[in-house]
TORVO-886255 format. One record per residue (C-alpha): residue number from 1; residue in one letter; chain; z, x, y. Coordinates in Angstrom, 2 decimals. Each point is the difference from the previous one (the first is absolute). Example, Ala and Ser with C-alpha at 12.3 -4.5 7.8 and 13.67 -1.06 7.14 Angstrom:
REM residues 2
  nr rest kette       Z       X       Y
   1    A     A    7.80   12.30   -4.50
   2    S     A   -0.66    1.37    3.44
REM end
This chain:
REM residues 286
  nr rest kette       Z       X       Y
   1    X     A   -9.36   17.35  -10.29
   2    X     A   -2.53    1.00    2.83
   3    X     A   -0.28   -2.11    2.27
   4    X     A   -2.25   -0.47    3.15
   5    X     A    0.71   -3.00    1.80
   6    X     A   -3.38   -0.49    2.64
   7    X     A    1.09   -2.09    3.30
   8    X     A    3.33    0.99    1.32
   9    X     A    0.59   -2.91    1.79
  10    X     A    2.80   -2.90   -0.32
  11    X     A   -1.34   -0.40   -3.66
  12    X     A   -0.59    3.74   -1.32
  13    X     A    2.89    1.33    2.24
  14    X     A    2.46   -2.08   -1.52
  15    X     A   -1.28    0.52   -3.81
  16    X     A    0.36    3.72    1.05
  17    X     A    3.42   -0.39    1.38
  18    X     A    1.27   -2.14   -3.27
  19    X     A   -1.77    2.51   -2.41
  20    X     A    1.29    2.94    1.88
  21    X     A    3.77   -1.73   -0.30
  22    X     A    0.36   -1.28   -3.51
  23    X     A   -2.44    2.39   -1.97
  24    X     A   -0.83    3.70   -0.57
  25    X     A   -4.12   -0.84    0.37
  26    X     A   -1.91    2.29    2.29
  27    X     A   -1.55   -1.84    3.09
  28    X     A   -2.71    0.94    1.72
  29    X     A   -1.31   -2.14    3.70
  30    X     A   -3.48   -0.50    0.43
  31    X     A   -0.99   -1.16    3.58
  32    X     A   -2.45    0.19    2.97
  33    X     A    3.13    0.60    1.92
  34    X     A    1.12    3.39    0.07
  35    X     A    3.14   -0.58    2.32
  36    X     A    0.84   -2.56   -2.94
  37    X     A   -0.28    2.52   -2.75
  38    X     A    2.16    2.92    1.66
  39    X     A    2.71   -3.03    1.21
  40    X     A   -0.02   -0.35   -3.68
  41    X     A    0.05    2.89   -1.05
  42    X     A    2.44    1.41    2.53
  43    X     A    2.33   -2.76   -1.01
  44    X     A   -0.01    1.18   -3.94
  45    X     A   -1.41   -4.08   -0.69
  46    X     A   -3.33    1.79   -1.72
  47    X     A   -0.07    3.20   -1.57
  48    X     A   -3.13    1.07    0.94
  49    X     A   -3.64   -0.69    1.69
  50    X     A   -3.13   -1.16   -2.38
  51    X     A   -3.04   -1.46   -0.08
  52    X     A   -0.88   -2.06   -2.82
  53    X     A   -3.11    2.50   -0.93
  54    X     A    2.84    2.67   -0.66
  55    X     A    1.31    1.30   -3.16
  56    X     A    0.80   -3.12   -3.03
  57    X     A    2.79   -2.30    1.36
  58    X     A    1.78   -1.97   -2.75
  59    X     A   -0.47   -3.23    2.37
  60    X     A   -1.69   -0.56    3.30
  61    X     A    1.56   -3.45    2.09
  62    X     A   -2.42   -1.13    2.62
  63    X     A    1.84   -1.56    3.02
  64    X     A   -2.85   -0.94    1.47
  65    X     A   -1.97   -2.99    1.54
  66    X     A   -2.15   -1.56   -2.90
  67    X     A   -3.44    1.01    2.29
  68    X     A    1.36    3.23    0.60
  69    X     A    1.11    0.70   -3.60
  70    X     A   -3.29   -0.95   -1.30
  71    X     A   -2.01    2.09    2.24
  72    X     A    1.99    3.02   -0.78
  73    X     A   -0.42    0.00   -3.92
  74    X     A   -3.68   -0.54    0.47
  75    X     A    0.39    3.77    0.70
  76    X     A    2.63    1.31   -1.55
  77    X     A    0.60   -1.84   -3.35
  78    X     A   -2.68    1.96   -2.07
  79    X     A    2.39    3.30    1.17
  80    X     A    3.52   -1.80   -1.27
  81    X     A    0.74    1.73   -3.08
  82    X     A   -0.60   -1.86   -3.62
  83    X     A    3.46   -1.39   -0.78
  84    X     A    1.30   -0.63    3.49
  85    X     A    1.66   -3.23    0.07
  86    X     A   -1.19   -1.91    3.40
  87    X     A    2.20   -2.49    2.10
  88    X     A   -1.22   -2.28    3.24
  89    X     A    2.61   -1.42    1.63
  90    X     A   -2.79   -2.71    1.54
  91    X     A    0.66   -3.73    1.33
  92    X     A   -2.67   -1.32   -1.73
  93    X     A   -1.75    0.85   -3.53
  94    X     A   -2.19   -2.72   -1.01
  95    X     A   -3.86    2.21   -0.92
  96    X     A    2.22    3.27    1.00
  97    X     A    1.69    0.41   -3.25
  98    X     A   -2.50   -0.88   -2.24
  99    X     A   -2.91    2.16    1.77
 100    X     A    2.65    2.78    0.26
 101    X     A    1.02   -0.03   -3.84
 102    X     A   -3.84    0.16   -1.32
 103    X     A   -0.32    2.28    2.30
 104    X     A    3.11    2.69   -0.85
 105    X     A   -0.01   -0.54   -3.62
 106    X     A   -3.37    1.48   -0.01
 107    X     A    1.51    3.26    1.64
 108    X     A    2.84   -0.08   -2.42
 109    X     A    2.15   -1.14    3.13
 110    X     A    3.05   -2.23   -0.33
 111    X     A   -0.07   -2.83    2.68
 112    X     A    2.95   -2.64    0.37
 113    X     A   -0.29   -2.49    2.50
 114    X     A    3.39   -0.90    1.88
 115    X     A    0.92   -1.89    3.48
 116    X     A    3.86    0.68    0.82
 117    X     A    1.61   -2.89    1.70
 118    X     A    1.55    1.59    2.78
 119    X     A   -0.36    0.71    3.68
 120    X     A    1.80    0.11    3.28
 121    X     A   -1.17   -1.45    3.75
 122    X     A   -1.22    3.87    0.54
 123    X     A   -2.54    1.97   -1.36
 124    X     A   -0.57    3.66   -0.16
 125    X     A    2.09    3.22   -1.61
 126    X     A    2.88   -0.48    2.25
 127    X     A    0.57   -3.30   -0.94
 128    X     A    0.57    1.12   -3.79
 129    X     A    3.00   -0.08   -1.63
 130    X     A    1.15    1.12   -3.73
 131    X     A    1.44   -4.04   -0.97
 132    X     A   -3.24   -1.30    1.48
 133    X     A   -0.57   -0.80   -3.94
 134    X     A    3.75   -0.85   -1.01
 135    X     A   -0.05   -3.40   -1.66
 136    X     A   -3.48   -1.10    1.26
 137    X     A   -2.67   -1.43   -2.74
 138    X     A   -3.17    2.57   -0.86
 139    X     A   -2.99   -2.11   -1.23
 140    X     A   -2.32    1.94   -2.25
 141    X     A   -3.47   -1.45   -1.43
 142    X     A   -0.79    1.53   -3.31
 143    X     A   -3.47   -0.71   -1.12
 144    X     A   -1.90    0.69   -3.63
 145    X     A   -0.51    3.84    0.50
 146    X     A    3.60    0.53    1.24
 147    X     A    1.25    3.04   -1.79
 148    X     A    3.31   -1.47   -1.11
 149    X     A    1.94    3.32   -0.02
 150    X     A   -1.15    0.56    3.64
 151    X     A    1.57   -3.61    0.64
 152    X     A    3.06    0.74   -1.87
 153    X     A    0.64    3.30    2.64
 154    X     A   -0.71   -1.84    3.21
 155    X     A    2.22   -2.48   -1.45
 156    X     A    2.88    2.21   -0.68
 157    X     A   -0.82    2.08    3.74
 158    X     A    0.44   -3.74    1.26
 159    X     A    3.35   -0.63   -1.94
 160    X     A    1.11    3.07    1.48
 161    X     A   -0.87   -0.14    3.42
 162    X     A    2.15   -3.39   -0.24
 163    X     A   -2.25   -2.70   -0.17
 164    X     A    1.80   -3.52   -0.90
 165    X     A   -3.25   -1.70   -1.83
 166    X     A   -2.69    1.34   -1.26
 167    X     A   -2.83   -2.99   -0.30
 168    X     A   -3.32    0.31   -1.55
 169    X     A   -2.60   -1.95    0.88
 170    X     A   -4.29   -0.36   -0.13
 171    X     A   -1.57    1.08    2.73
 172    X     A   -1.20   -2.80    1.72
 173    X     A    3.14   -1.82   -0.62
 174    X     A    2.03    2.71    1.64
 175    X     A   -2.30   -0.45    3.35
 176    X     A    0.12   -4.03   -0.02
 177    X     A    3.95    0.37    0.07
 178    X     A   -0.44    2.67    2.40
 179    X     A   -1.66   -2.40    2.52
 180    X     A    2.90   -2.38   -0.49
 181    X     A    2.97    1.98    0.02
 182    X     A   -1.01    2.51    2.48
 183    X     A   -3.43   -0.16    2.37
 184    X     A    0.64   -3.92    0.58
 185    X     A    3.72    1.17    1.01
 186    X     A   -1.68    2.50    2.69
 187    X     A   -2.53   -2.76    1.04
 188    X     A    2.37   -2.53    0.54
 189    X     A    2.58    2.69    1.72
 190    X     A   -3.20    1.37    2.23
 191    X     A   -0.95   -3.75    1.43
 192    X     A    3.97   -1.01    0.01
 193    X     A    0.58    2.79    3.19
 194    X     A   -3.21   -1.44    1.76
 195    X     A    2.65   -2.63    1.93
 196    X     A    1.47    0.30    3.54
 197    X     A    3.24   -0.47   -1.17
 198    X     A   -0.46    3.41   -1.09
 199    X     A    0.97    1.21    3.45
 200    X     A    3.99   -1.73   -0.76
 201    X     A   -0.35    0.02   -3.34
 202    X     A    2.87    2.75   -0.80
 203    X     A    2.94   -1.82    2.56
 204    X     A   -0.60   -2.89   -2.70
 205    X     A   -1.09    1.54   -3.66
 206    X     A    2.18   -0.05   -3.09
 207    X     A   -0.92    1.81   -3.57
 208    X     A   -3.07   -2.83   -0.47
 209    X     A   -1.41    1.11    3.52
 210    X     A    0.35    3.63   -1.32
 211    X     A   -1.58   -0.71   -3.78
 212    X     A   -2.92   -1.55    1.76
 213    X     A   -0.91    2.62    2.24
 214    X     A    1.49    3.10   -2.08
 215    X     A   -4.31    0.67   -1.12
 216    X     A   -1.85   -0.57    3.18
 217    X     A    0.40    3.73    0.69
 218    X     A   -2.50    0.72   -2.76
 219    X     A   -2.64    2.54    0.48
 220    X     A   -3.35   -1.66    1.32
 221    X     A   -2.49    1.99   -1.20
 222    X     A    1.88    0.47   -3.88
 223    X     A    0.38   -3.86   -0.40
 224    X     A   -2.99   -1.40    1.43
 225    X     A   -2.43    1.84   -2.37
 226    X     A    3.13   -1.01   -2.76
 227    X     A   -0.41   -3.47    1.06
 228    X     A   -4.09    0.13   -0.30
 229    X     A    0.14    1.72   -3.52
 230    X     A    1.81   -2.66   -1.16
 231    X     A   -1.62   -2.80    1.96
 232    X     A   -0.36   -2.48   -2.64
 233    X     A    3.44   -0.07   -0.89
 234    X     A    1.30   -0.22    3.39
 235    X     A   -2.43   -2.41    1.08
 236    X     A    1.45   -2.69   -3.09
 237    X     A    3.55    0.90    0.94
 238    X     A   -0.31   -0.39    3.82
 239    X     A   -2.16   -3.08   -0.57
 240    X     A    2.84   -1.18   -2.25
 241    X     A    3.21    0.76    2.59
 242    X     A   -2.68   -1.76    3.12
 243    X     A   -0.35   -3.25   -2.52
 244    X     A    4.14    0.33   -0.39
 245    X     A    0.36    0.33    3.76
 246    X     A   -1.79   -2.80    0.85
 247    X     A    2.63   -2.27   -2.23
 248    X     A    2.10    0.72    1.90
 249    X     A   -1.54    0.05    3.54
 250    X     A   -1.28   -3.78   -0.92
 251    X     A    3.28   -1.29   -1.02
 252    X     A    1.42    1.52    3.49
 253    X     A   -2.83   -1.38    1.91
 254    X     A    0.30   -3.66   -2.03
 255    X     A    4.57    0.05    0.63
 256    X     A   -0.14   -0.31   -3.94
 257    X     A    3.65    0.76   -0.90
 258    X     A   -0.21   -0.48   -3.40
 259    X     A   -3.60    2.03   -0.09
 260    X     A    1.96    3.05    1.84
 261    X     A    3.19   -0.74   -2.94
 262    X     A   -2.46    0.44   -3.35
 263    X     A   -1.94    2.84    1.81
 264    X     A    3.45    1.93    0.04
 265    X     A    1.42   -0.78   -2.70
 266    X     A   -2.91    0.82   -1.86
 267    X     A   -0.34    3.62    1.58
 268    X     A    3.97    0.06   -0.67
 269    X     A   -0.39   -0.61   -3.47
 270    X     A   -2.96    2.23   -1.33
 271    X     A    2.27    2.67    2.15
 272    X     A    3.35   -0.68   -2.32
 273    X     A   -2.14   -0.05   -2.64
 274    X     A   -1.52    3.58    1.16
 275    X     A    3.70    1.48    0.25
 276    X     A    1.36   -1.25   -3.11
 277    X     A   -2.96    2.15   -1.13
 278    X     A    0.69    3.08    1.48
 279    X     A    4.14   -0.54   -0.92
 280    X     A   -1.19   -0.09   -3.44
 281    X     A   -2.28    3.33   -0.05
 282    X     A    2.80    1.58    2.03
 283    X     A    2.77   -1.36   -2.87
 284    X     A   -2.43    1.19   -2.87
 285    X     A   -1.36    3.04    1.68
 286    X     A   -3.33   -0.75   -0.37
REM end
């Protein structure tokens, strides 16, 4: 295929770098930074500059913040090519996906809505790496109007890029587990660093210290508007983890032993629960 990947950072410089490695596709970088592009192009990870108002492309992946992403195809998505098959890479879809299929199956375009799992404490095209993807779950939210061969091939791009799970899910669903599994982690992360200890804390930190802090280095200006587009969701989760704090703050504040015993062992046993999960998707490969 012909492929233009749009956004060369973390995201779109790693899909280039994995496509580049394991496939015979032709890549082309789209981005408002030029130095980007001729890195990228000097070292051989995209084959050549485009612009997604260029000749036909056999698929176009947008690696781009939702806002962002939007505002550019108010522009340009009446010049894609009939036939295109169109990817966003967004962390949220909720009203995206469904506005954006109406919208491209009237111009004949092929739009698949997909949210890759993966990510490192840096951002930008020099923190991409080719097994960004390797093993890591890719969430795509097929809706009625979802052209099912166009599914199939993002599918099968996935597959090959190494993806371990491929998991479909609505819309909407996709961004309430979003808020759980991933902008409540950065919440809780952001508030956990706000603590004087913070000046000690690596003479004294282990793994947990390290697993609780690994997101605080997020990008400001990315995951607050994140956080705001998905503000209802976030708002139940973080209302839900402040009622689950407070537990356990009153059964410190009260000495209550046998409070602080069932509040752990509860946590500990939804968490076995959780991993005997996983051990089975792992065992069955699903």
């Amino acid at each position: 295929m012909k492929i233009l990947v749009v956004g060369m950072g973390l995201i779109g410089g790693s899909i280039c770098k994995v496509i580049r490695a394991v496939s015979n596709h032709t890549i082309y970088g789209c981005d408002t930074q030029e130095t980007v592009l001729k890195q990228a192009l000097a070292e051989g990870v995209i084959n050549g500059i485009g612009e997604m108002t260029d000749d036909k492309y056999d698929m176009i992946i947008l690696c781009l913040h939702q806002r962002v992403a939007l505002s550019l195809l108010k522009d340009a998505l009446p010049q894609i090519s009939a036939g295109t098959i169109l990817v966003d890479t967004c962390g949220l879809k909720g009203r995206m996906v469904r506005d954006l299929t109406y919208r491209c199956k009237k111009l004949g375009i092929h739009y698949v809505g997909t949210h890759p799992m993966a990510g490192r404490e840096r951002s930008g095209y020099n923190a991409s790496i080719a097994n960004l993807f390797q093993n890591a779950n890719l969430i795509v939210t097929p809706v009625d109007g979802t052209n099912e061969d166009a599914l199939h091939t993002v599918k099968d791009l996935a597959k090959q890029m190494g993806f371990g799970n491929i998991v479909t899910a609505t819309p909407m669903w996709h961004d309430n587990m979003i808020a759980y599994t991933s902008q409540l982690a950065h919440v809780v992360s952001s508030a956990y660093v706000k603590d004087f200890c913070m000046e000690d804390a690596l003479s004294f930190s282990g793994g947990s210290f390290q697993d609780m802090t690994r997101v605080a280095t997020m990008d400001e200006t990315m995951w607050s508007a994140l956080f705001l587009d998905n503000r209802d969701n976030l708002l139940y989760h973080l209302d839900l983890l402040i009622e689950n704090l407070t537990d356990y703050r009153d059964a410190l504040k009260q000495r209550d032993e046998e409070r602080l015993q069932y509040l752990i062992a509860e946590g500990r046993q939804i968490q076995e629960e959780n991993m005997r999960k996983r051990s089975e998707m792992e065992e069955s490969g699903t």
